[in-house]
N, C-alpha and C positions, 0 to 999 in steps of 0.2 A: 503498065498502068493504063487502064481507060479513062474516059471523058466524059460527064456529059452536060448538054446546054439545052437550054429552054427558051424560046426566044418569044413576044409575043409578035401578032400580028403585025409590028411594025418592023419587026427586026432586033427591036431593042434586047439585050437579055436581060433576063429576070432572073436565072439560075442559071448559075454553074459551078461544079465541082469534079472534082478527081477520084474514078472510083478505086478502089482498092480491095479487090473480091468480087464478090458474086451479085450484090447487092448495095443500094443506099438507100436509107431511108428520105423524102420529097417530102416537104409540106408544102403543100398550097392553098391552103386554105387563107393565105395572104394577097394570092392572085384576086384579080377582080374577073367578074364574067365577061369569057370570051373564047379564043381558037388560041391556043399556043401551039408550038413545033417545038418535038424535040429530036435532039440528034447525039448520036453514042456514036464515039469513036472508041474502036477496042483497042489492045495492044499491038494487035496484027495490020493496027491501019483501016479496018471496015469499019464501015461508019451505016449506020442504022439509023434511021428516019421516021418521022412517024405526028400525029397531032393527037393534042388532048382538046376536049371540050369542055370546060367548065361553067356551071350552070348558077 
């Protein structure tokens, strides 16, 4: 099973959940504007990194 988490800017998280497949569906549209980071851990342990910008 994978992971994954959303943290904002301060660290705090805002999302996470357990993926099961290939996909999940994310709303954010309850996010406020600004820089989030997200991060996926797969089953294999790799963890995948990366920011969203929302406007």
């Amino acid at each position: 099973m994978s992971y994954i988490q959303i943290t904002n800017i301060l660290g705090e998280v805002v999302f996470s959940e357990n993926i099961n497949g290939n996909s999940v569906p994310i709303t954010l549209n309850n996010l406020a504007a600004g820089l989030y980071f997200y991060s996926i851990t797969t089953e294999n342990n790799k963890v995948i990194k990366g920011m969203i910008t929302i406007n």
